[in-house]
C-alpha positions as CSV (number, residue, x, y, z in Angstrom):
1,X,0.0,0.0,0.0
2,X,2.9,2.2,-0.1
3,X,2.1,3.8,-4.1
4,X,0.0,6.2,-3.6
5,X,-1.4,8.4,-6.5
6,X,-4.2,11.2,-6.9
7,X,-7.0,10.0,-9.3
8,X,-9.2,13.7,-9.7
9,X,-10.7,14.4,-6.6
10,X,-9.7,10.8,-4.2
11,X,-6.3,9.6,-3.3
12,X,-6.2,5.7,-4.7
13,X,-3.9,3.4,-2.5
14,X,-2.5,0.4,-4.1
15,X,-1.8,-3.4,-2.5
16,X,1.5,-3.9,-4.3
17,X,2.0,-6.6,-1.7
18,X,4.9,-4.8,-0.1
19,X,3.3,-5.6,3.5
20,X,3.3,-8.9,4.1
21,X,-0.3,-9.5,5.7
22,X,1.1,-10.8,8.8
23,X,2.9,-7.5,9.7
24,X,-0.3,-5.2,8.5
25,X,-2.0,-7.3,10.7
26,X,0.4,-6.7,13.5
27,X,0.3,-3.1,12.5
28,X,-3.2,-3.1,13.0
29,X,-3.5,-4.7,16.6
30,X,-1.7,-2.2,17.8
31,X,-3.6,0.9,15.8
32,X,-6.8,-0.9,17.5
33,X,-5.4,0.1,20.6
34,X,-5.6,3.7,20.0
35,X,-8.6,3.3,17.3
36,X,-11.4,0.7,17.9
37,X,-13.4,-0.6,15.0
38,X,-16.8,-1.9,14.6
39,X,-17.2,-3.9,11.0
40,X,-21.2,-3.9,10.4
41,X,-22.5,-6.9,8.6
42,X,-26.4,-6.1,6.9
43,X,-28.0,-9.5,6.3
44,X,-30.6,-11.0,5.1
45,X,-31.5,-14.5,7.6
46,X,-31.5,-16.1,3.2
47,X,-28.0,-15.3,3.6
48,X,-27.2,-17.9,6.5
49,X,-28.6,-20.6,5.0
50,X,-25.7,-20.1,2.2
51,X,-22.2,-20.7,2.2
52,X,-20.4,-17.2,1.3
53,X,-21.7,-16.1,4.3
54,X,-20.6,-19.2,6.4
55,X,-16.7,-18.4,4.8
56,X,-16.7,-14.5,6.1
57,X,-17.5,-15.6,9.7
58,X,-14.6,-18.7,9.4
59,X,-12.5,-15.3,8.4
60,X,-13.7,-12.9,10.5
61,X,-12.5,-15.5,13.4
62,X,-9.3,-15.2,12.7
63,X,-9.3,-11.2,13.5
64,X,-8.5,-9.8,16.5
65,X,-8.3,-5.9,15.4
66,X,-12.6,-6.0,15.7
67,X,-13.8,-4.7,18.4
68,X,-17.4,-4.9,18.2
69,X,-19.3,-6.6,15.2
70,X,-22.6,-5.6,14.1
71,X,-25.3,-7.3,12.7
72,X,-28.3,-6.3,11.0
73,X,-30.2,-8.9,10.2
74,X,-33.4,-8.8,8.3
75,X,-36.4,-11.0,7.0
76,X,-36.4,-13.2,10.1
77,X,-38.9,-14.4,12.5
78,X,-38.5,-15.5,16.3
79,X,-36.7,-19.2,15.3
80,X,-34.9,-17.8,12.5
81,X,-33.3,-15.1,15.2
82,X,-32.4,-18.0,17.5
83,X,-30.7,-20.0,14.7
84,X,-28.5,-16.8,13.9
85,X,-28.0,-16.5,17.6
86,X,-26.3,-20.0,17.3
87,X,-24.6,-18.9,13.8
88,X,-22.9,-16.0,15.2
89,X,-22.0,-17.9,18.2
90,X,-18.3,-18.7,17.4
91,X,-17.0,-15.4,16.3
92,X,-14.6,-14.5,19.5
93,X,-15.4,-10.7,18.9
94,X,-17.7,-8.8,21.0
95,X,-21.2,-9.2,18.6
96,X,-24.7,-7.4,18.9
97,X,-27.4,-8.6,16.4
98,X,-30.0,-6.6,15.3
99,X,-33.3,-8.3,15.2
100,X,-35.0,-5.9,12.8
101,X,-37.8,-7.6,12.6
102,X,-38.1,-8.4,16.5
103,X,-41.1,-6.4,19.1
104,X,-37.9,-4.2,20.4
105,X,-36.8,-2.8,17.1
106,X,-40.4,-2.4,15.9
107,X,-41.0,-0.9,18.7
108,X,-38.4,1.2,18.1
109,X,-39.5,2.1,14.3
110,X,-42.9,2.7,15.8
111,X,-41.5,5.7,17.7
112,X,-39.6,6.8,15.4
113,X,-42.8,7.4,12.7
114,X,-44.6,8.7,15.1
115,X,-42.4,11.8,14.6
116,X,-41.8,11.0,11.3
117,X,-38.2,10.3,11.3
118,X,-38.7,6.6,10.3
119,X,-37.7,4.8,7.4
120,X,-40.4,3.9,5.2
121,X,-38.8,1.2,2.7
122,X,-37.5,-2.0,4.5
123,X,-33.8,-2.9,2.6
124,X,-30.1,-2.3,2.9
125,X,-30.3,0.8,3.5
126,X,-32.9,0.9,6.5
127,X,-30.8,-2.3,7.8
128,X,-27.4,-0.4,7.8
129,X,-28.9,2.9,8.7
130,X,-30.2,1.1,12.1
131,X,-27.0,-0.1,12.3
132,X,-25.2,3.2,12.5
133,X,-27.7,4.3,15.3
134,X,-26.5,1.3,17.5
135,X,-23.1,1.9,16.8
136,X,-23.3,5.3,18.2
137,X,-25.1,4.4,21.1
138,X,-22.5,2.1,21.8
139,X,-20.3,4.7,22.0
140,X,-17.2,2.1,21.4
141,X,-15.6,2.6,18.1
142,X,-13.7,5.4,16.4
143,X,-13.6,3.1,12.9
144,X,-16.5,1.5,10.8
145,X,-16.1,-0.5,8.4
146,X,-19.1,-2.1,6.2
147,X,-18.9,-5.0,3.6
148,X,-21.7,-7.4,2.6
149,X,-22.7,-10.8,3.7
150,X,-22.6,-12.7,0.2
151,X,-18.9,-12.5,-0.9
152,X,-18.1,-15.7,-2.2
153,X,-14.4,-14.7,-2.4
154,X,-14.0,-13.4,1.1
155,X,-10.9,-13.6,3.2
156,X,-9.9,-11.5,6.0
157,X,-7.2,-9.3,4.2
158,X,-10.1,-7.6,2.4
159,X,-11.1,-6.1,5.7
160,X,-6.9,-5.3,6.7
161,X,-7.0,-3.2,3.6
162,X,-10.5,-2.0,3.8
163,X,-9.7,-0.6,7.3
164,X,-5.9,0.0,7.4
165,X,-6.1,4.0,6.1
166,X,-8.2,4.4,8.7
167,X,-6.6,2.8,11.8
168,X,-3.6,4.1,10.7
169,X,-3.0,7.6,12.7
170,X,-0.7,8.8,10.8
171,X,-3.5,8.7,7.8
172,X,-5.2,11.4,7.2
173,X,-8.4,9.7,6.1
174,X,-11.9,9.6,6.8
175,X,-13.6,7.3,4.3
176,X,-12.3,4.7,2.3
177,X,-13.7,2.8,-0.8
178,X,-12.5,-0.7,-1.8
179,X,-12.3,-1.2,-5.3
180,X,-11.6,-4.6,-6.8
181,X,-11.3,-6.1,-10.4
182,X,-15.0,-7.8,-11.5
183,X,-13.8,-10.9,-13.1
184,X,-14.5,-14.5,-11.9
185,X,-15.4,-17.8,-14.3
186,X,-13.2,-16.7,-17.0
187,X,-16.2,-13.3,-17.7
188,X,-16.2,-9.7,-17.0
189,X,-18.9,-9.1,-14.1
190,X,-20.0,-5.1,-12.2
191,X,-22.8,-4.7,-15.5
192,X,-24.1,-1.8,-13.7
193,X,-20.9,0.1,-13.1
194,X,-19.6,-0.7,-16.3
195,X,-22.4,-0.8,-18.1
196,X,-24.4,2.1,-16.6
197,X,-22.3,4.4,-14.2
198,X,-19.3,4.9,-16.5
199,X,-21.4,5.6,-19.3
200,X,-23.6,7.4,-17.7
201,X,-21.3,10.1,-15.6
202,X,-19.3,10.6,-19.3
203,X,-23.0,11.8,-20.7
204,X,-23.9,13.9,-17.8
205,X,-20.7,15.9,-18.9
206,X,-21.1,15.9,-22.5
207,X,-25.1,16.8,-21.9
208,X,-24.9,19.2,-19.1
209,X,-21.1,20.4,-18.6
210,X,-18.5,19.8,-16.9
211,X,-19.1,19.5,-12.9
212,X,-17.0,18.8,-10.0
213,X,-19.5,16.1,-8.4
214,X,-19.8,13.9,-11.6
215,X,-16.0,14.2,-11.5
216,X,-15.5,13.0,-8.2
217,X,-17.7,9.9,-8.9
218,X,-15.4,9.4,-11.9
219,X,-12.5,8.7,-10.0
220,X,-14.0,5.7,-7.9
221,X,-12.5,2.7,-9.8
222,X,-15.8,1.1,-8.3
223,X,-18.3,3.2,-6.9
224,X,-20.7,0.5,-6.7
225,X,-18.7,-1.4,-3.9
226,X,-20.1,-2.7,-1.1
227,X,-17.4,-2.0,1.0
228,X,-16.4,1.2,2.6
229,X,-15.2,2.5,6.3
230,X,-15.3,5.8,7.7
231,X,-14.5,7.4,11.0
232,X,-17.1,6.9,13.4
233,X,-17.6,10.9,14.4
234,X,-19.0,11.3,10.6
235,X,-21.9,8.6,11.5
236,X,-24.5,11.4,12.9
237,X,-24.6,13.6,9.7
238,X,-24.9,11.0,6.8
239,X,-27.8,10.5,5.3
240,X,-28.4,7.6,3.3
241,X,-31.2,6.3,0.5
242,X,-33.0,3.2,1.9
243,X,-33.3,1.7,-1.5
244,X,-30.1,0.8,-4.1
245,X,-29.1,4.0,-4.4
246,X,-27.3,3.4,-0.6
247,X,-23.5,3.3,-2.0
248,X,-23.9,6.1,-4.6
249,X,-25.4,8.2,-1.5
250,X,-22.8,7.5,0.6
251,X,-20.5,9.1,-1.8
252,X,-22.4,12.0,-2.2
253,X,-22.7,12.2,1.8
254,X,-18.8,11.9,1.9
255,X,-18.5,14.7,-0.6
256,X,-21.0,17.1,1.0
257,X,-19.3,16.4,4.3
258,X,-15.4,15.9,3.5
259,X,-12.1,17.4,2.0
260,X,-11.0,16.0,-0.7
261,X,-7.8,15.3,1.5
262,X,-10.1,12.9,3.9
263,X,-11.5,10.3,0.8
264,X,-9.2,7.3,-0.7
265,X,-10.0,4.1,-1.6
266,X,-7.8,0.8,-1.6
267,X,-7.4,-2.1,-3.7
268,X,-8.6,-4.5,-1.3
269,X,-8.5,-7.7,-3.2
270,X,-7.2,-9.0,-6.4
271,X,-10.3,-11.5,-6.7
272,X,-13.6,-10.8,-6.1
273,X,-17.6,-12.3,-6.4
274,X,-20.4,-12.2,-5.1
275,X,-24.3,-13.1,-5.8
276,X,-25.4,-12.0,-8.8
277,X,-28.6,-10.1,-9.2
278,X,-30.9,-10.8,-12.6
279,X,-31.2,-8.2,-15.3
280,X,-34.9,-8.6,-14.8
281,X,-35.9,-7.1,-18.0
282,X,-40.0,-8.2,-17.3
283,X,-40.4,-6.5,-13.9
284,X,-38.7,-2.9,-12.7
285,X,-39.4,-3.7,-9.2
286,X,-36.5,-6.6,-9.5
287,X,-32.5,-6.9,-10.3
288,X,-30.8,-4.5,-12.0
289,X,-33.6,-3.1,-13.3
290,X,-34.8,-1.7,-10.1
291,X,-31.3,-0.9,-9.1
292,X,-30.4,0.8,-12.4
293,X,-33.9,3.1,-11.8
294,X,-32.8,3.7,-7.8
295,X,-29.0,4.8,-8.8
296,X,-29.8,7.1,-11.5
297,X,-32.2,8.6,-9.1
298,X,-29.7,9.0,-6.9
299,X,-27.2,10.8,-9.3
300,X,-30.6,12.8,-10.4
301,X,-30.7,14.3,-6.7
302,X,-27.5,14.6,-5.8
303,X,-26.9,17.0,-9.5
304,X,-30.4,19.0,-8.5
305,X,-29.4,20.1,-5.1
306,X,-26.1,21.4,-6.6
307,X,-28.1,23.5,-8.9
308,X,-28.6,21.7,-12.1
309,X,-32.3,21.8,-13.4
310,X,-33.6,19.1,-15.7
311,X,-36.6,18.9,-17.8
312,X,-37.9,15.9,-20.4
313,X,-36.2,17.0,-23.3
314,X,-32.7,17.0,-20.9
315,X,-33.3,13.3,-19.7
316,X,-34.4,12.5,-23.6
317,X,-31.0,14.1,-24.9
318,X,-29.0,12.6,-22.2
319,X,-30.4,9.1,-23.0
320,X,-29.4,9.6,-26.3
321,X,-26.2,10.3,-25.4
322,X,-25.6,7.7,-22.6
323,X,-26.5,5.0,-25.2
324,X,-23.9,6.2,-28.0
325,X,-21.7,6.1,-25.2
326,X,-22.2,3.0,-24.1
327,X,-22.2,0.9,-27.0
328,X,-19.0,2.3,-27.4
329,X,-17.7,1.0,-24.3
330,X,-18.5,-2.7,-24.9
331,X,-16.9,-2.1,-27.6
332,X,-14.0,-1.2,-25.7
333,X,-15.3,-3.9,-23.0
334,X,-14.9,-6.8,-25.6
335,X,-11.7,-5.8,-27.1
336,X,-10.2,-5.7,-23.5
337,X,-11.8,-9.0,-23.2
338,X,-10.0,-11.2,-25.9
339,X,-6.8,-10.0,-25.0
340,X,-7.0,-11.6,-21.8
341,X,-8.6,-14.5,-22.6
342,X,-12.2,-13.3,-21.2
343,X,-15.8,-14.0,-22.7
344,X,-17.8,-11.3,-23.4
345,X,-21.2,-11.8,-24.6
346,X,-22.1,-8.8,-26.8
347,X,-25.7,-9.3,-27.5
348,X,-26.5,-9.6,-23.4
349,X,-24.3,-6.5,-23.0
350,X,-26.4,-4.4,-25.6
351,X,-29.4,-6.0,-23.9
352,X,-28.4,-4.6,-20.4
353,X,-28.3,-1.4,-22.1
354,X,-31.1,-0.9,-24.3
355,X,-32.8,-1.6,-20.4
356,X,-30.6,0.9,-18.6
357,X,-30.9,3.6,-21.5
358,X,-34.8,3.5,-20.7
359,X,-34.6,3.4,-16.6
360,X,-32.4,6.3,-17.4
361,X,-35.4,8.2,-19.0
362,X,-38.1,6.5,-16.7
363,X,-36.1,7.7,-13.3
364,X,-36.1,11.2,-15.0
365,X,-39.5,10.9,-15.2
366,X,-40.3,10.2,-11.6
367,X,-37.8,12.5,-10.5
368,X,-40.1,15.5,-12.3
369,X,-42.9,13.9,-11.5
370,X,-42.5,13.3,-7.5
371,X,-40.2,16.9,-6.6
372,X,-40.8,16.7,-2.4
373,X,-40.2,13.1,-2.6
374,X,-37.4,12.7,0.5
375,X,-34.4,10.6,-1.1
376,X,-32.7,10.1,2.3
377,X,-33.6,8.5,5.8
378,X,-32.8,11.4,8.3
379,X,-29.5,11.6,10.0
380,X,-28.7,10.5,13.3
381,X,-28.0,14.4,14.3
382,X,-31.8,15.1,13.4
383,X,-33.1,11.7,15.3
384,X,-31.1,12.4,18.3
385,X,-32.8,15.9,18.1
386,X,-35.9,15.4,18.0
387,X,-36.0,12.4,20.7
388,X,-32.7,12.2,23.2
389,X,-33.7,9.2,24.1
390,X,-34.0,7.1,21.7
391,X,-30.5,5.7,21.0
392,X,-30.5,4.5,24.5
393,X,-33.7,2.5,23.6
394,X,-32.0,1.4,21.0
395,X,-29.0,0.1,22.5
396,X,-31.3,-1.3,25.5
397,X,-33.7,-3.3,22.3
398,X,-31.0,-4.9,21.3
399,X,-29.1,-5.7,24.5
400,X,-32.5,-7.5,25.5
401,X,-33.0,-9.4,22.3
402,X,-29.7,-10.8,22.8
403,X,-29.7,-11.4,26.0
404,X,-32.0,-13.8,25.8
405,X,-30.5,-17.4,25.2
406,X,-31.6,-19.5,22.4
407,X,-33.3,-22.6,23.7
């Protein structure tokens, strides 16, 4: 990790594999001494009952820079709960799960509409966002990291890189990225990034001009990963979408909030896969469909709030200019391909495309259509706020839920 170049707007750190991973590792027990770190782990209870998830916690037992793990764990009911009790069992880390689903944390949620501070759209985002809240009632960490529960390729020096710039105090950082190639099975994988957010972020300059935002997006190698960290004092002023716009948010949280000097990301891995979501071309509500519609939403927001106004005909033009674009890049793509031995499948690519290029118009459309819709769960500044005592309930809901033994 000792190269260390400027890519626009973010510092990118490289694994050249200088530092062997036992001394990082050494390295990083004693930065956890100074700097405790929470990892947060948003599940789905699906997600126990596969393997990937089974390999992270064999890893995650080897680590002893964690202080505190977090668990949000979704979609379960009272005997599902119990079984992750048992699952979680063996990691040697101090571990709280989040039963989001449980009488405490509805309870919880319950108080929280009542003011209107609640989120509305069960998901990722609502699972990490409760997350954060416990986190800083804990009141225990200085470091969090987040990475999700279905890497297939997981091993623990993905979370040593992840979390290094970070613990490190003589780092000035205060968010990280990971970034990662997309290849596994002999294929090039990340259609969305590659297919829609590269693409896209070049249109939005050609359509609109240049801007400093779009810019800083274009310097993430993978803005679309699921794996991030950031000093724990930023928790109480993010606000993050509850649908898949949640990683492109927490960028454009990190910008709003952050130097330029504070942001890096790190080649964490040179291998990397996870589960694959379906195009699903037939319904808009599913896959990458849905996620393509809740990104460029996302980007939509972010570019209005700096100032930018957008009408039909500018979402019409830039779709036609995102598509040129984009063909061009699978172009590109499959060239890149065939030199190193990669299939490519040109007629799916175009597909994905053809899909994205109308999302791109249709989440235009609901952006003009819906202008007071709120794109972000509140912060935990505003919570806190409103009702002082509700990250103690919080930390006391969870306590109790875990407390009690599985029979």
């Amino acid at each position: 990790m000792s190269d260390f170049q400027q890519s626009g707007s973010v510092a990118t750190l490289h694994n050249l594999g200088t530092i062997a991973p036992e001394e990082m590792e050494r390295q990083l027990n004693l930065f956890a001494g100074r700097r405790k770190i929470t990892l947060i782990l948003p599940s789905l209870f699906s997600e126990l009952e596969a393997p990937a998830l089974g390999q992270i916690v064999d890893e995650l037992c080897k680590v002893g820079y964690i202080n505190h793990i977090v668990i949000g764990l979704d979609r379960a009911d009272e005997s599902q709960f119990r079984f992750a009790q048992d699952y979680f069992a063996r990691l040697p880390q101090q571990h709280s799960i989040l039963w989001n689903d449980g009488p405490r944390l509805k309870a919880v949620q319950e108080r929280l509409a009542s003011l209107g501070l609640a989120p509305e759209e069960p998901g990722k985002g609502r699972n990490v966002w409760y997350c954060m809240g416990y986190t800083l009632a804990c009141q225990d960490s200085d470091v969090v990291a987040l990475h999700d529960c279905d890497i297939t390729t997981y091993s623990c020096e993905m979370l040593m890189r992840l979390v290094y710039p970070l613990a490190n105090p003589s780092f000035p950082y205060q968010f990280c990225k990971g970034y990662y190639p997309r290849i596994a099975d002999g294929k090039l994988n990340g259609r969305v990034s590659r297919l829609l957010i590269a693409p896209l972020l070049q249109a939005l300059q050609r359509t609109f001009g240049h801007s400093d935002y779009v810019e800083y997006l274009q310097a993430f190698r993978y803005p679309l990963a699921g794996e991030f960290a950031m000093r724990t004092s930023i928790l109480p002023d993010i606000r993050i979408p509850s649908d898949w716009g949640l990683e492109i948010g927490v960028l454009s949280e990190v910008w709003r909030n952050l130097g330029r000097h504070s942001v890096c990301q790190v080649d964490i891995c040179d291998r990397y896969d996870h589960k694959h979501q379906p195009l699903s071309a037939e319904d808009a509500a599913r896959g990458l469909s849905r996620m393509s519609i809740d990104i460029s939403k996302a980007i939509f927001r972010k570019l209005a709030t700096d100032g930018m106004v957008f009408s039909q005909e500018h979402f019409r033009t830039l779709k036609a200019t995102y598509y040129r674009l984009a063909l061009d890049l699978i172009e590109r793509y499959y060239n890149d391909a065939i030199m190193n031995g990669l299939h490519v499948d040109r007629h799916k690519e175009e597909k994905a495309v053809e899909l994205f290029a109308a999302n791109i118009v249709e989440a235009g459309h609901t952006f003009l259509e819906h202008p007071m819709e709120t794109p972000f769960i509140a912060n935990w500044s505003r919570v806190q706020s409103a009702d002082p005592d509700v990250l103690r309930l919080l930390r006391e809901s969870v306590i109790a839920d875990n407390a009690e033994v599985p029979s």
